[in-house]
C-alpha positions in Angstrom: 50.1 102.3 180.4 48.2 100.9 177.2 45.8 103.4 176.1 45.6 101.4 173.1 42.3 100.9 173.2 40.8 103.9 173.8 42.5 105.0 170.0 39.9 106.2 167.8 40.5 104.2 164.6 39.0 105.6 160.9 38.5 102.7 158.5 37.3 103.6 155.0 33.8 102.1 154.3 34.1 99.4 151.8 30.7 99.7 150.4 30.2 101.6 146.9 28.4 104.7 147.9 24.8 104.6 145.4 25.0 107.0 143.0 22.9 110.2 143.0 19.2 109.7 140.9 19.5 111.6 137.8 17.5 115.1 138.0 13.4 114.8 137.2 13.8 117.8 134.7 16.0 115.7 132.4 13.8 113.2 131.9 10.4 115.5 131.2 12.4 117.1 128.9 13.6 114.0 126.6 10.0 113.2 127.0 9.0 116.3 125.7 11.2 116.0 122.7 9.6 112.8 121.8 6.3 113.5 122.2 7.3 116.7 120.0 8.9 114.2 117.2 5.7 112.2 117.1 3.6 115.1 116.7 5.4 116.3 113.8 5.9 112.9 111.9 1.8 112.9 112.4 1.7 116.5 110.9 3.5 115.6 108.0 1.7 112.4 107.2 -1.4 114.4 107.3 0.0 117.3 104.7 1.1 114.4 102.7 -1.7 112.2 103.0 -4.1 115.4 101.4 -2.3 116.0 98.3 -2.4 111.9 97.5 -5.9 111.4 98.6 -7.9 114.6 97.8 -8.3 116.1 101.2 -9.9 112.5 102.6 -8.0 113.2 105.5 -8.8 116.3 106.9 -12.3 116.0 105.8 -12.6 112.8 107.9 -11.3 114.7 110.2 -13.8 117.5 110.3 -16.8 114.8 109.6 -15.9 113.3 113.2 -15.5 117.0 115.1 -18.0 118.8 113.0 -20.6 116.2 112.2 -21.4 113.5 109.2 -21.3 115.0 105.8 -24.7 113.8 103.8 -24.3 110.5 102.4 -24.0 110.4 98.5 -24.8 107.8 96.3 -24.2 107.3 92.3 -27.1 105.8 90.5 -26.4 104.4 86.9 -28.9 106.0 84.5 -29.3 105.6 80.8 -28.6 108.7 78.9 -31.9 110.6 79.0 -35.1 110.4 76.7 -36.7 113.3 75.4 -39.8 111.6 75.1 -41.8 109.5 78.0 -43.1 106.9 76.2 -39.5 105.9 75.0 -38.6 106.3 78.5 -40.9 103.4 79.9 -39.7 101.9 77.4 -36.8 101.5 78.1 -37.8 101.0 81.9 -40.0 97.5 81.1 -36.8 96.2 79.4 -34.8 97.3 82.0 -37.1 95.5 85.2 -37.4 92.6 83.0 -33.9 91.6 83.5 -33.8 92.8 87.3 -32.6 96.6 87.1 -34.5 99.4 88.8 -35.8 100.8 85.9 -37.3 103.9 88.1 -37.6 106.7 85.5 -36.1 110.2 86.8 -37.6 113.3 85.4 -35.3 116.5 85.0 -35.0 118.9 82.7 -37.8 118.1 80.4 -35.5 114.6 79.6 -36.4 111.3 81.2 -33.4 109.5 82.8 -34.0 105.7 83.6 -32.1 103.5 86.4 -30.2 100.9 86.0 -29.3 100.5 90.0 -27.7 102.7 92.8 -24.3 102.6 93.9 -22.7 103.3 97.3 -19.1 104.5 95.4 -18.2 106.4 92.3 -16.1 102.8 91.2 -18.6 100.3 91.4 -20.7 102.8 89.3 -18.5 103.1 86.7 -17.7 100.1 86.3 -21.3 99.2 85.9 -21.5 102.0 83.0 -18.6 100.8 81.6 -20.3 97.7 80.4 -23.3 99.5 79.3 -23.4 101.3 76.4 -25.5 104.9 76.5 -25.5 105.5 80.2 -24.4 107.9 82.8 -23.8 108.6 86.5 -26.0 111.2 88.2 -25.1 111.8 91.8 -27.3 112.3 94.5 -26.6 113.5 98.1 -28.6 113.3 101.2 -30.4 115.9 103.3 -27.8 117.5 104.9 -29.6 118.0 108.2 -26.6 120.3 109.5 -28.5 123.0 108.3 -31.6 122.4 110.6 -29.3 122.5 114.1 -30.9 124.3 116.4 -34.5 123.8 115.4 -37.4 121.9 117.5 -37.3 118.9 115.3 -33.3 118.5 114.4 -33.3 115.6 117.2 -36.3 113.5 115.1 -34.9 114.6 111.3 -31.4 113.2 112.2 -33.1 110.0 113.6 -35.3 109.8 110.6 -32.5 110.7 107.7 -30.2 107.9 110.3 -32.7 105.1 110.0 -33.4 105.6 106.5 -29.9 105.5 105.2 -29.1 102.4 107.0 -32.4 100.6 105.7 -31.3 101.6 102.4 -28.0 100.1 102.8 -29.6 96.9 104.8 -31.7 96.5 101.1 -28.5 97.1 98.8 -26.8 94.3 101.0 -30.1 91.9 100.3 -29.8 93.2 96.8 -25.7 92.1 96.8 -26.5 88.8 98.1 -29.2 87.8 96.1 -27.4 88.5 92.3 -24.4 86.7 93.8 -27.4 83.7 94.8 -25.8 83.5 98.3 -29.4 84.3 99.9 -32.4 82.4 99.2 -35.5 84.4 98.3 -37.2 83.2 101.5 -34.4 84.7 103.2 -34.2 88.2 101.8 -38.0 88.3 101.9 -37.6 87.6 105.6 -34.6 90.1 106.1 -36.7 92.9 104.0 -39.9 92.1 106.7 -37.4 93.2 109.7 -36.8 96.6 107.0 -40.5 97.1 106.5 -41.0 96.6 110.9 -38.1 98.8 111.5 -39.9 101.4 109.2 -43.0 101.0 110.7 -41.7 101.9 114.2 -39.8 105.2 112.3 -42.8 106.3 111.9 -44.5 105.1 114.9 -41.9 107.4 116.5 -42.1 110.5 114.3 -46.1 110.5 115.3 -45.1 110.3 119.5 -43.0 113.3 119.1 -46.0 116.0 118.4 -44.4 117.9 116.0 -46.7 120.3 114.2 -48.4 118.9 110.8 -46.3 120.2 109.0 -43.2 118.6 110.3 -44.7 115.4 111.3 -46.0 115.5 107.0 -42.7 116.2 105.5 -40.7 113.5 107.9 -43.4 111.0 107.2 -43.0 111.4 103.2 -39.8 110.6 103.6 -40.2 107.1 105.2 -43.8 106.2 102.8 -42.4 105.4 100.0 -39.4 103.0 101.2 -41.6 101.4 103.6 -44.7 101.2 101.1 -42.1 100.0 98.4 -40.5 97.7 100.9 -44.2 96.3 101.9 -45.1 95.9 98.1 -42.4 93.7 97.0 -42.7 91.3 100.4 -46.7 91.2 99.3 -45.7 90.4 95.9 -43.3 87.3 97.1 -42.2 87.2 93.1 -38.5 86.4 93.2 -38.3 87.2 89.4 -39.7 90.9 90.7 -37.0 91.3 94.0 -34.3 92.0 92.2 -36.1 95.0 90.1 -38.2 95.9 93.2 -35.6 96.5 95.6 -33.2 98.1 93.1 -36.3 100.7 92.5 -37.5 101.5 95.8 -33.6 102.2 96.8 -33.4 104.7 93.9 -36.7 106.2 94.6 -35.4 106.8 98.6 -32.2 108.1 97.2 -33.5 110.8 94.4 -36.4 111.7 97.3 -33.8 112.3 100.2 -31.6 114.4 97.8 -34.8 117.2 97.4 -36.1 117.4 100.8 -36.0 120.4 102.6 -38.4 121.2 105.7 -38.9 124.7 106.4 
């Protein structure tokens, strides 16, 4: 009898069996190692990066965790006068060819401006071309120190406003020595200054902060926006040059005293 085909018959699949996936735990831990590489390479350009550039980096660093540093700016000034009446002076020659000519008083000697600076370079290069000058520095308010008080919110709004005004003035000021800007137009551009002023202190007045307060933060924002408001009134274009370059240095020297206690 044929039982032939009731035989169990074996055959050998001829498929390739897929190969096992390769354990999880290998792969975290090359990803580990990488992201351990990159964190070093950072570390190190960071180290390096502070001996070449004078701790910039970890004090940018800090500035964006901790809070801005006070903005500083470099005034050219001629080397000072021991009396006033050379001082002036030397100012009405000075705003006569478009310089600030805002006389600073410290020390019993009279310093007078030539212009402010927003870096150290530009203001020495300025110098450099003028015999008998110098470079004071000026910081301002550091309104760290305030944190915590009622009126921190409104100072840092103030000090915010003001600083960028200022630079919005240096910018017309740029323009206009490099005659890229018409005076109709800087005129125009210093109007939206003098109404963004206005509001500032629209807005110190709706926060109720006692007199005192509400007296120091509006000294602060008179004399850029009278300044600003004086030199639109005049619409002189021999006198925008000299008038902005004085009411920036006036802002500057004035946010480098105040303190509000």
């Amino acid at each position: 009898m044929d039982y032939s085909q009731f035989v169990f018959r074996y055959d050998k699949p001829t498929h390739t069996p897929t190969p096992p996936a390769p354990k999880k735990h290998k792969k975290i831990s090359l990803e580990l190692v990488f992201v351990a590489s990159i964190l070093i390479v950072v570390i190190v350009v960071i180290i390096s990066s502070e001996f070449l550039t004078d701790n910039g980096v970890i004090t940018t660093l800090k500035e964006n965790f901790i809070g801005k540093k006070p903005s500083t700016y470099y005034v050219v000034m001629s080397t000072p006068f021991n009396l006033k009446s050379d001082a002036l002076a030397q100012a009405t020659m000075l705003r006569a060819g478009g310089c600030a000519g805002y006389i600073y008083h410290k020390n019993s000697q009279y310093f007078v401006a030539y212009a402010t600076y927003f870096d150290k370079k530009s203001a020495q290069s300025v110098s450099d071309k003028n015999a008998n000058t110098c470079i004071l520095e000026f910081s301002s308010c550091n309104t760290r120190t305030y944190e915590g008080r009622a009126f921190y919110s409104i100072l840092n709004e103030v000090i915010t406003t003001l600083e960028k005004e200022i630079c919005n003035l240096n910018t017309i000021i740029e323009e206009l020595a490099t005659n890229s800007l018409t005076d109709s137009d800087a005129i125009n551009r210093m109007s939206s200054t003098r109404n963004s002023l206005l509001a500032l202190k629209e807005r110190v007045y709706s926060t109720k902060q006692s007199d005192d307060v509400e007296n120091a933060l509006v000294s602060l924002i008179e004399p850029l926006f009278g300044g600003v408001d004086a030199v639109i009134s005049m619409n002189n274009s021999r006198d925008l040059l000299s008038g902005t370059r004085y009411v920036i240095t006036s802002e500057v020297i004035l946010l480098s005293g105040f303190s509000l206690q």
